[in-house]
C-alpha positions as CSV (number, residue, x, y, z in Angstrom):
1,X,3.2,-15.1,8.0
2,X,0.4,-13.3,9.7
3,X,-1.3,-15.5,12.4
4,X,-4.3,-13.7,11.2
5,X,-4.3,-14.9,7.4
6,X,-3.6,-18.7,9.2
7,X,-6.3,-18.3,11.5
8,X,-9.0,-17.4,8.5
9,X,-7.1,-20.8,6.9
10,X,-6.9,-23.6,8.9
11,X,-8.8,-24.3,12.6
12,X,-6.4,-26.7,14.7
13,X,-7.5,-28.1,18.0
14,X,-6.2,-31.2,19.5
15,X,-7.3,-34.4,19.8
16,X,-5.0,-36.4,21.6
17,X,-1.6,-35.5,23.5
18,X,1.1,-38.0,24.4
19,X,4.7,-37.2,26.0
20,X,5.5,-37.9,23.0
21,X,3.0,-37.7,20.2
22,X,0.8,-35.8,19.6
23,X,-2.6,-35.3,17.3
24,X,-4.7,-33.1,15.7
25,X,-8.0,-32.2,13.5
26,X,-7.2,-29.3,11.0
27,X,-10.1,-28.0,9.1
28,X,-9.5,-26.2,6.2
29,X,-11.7,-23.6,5.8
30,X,-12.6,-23.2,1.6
31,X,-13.7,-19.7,2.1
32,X,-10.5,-18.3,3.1
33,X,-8.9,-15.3,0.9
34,X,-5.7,-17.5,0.7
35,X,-7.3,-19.7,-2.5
36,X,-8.5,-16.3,-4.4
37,X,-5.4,-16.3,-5.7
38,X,-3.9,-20.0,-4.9
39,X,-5.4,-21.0,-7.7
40,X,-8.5,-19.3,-8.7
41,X,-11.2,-22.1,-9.6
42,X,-8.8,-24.8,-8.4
43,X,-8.3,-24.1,-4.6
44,X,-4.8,-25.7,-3.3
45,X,-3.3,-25.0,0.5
46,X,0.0,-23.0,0.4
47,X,2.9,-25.2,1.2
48,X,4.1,-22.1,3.8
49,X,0.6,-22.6,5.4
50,X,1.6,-26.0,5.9
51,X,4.5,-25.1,7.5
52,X,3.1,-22.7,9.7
53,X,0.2,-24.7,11.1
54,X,3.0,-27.2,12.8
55,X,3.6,-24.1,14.6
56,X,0.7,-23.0,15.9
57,X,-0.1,-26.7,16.7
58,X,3.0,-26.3,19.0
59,X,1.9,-23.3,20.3
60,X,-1.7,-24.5,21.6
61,X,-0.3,-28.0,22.4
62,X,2.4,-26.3,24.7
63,X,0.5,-22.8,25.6
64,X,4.2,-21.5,24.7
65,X,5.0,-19.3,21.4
66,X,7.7,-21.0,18.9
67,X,9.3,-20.3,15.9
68,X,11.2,-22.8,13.5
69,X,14.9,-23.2,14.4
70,X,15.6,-25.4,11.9
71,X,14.0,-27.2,9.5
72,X,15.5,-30.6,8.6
73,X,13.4,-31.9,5.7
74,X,10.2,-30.9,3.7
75,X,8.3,-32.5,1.7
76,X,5.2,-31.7,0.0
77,X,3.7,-35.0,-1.1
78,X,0.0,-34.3,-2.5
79,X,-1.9,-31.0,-3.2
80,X,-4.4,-29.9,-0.6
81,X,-7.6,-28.9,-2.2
82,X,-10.1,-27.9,1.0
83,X,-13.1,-28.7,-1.8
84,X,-11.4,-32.3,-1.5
85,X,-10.5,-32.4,1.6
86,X,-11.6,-29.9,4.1
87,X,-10.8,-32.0,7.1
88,X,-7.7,-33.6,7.6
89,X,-5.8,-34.5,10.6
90,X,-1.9,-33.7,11.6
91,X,0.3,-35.8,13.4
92,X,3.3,-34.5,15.7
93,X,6.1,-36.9,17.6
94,X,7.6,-34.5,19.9
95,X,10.8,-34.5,22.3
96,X,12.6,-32.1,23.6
97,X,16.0,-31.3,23.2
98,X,18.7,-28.5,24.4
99,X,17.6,-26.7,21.1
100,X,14.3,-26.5,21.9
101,X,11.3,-29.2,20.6
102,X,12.3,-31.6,17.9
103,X,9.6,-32.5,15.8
104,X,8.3,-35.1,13.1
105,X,5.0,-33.7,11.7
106,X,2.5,-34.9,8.6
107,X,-0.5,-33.3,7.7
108,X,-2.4,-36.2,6.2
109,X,-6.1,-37.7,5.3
110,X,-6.6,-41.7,5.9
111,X,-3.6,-43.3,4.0
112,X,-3.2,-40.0,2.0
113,X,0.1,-37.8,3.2
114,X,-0.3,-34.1,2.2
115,X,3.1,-32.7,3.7
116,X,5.9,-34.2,5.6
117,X,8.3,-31.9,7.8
118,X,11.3,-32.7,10.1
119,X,12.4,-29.5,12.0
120,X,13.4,-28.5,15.9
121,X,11.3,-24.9,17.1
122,X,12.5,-22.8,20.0
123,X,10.2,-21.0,22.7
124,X,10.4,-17.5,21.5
């Protein structure tokens, strides 16, 4: 994915960072060109975008570039409508290990969990 189309998505800056965990505020931004066609009248955040902001929470947390390695589980648990739910927040637990970072993210709102993802990146 383009870091241009995520950057006109989602705005990511961190609020807290641990040794180990890590978090975030993610604003959705509603005007993006991502829901013209994800779903016309009924906006809903593109599971890959999901995916990709882990990353370039990584990247800012770190100042390094990764990529996914591996991703060890997915799951999409609630749709995302920025009309809904423009802020939302994104939790990482972090280690490293000889692969590169394992991670344990979730992109959620209060006690609602939008996306759930197990995966290890590499510095690229």
């Amino acid at each position: 994915m383009q870091q241009e189309i995520l950057d006109q998505t989602l705005d990511i800056s961190i609020l807290t960072q641990e040794e180990t965990e890590s978090l975030c505020a993610v604003k959705v931004l509603s005007t993006s060109s991502v829901f013209e066609g994800h779903f016309p009248g009924n906006p809903i955040l593109p599971g890959v975008i999901m995916v990709e902001s882990v990353r370039t929470a990584l990247n800012q947390l770190f100042q390094k570039e990764y990529r996914l390695r591996s991703a060890l589980s997915i799951k999409f648990l609630a749709v995302l409508n920025p009309n809904e739910h423009g802020d939302v927040q994104m939790g990482i637990k972090h280690s490293s290990v000889e692969e590169g970072m394992k991670i344990d993210a979730n992109l959620f709102c209060g006690e609602k969990i939008f996306f759930k993802m197990k995966g290890v990146y590499c510095a690229v």
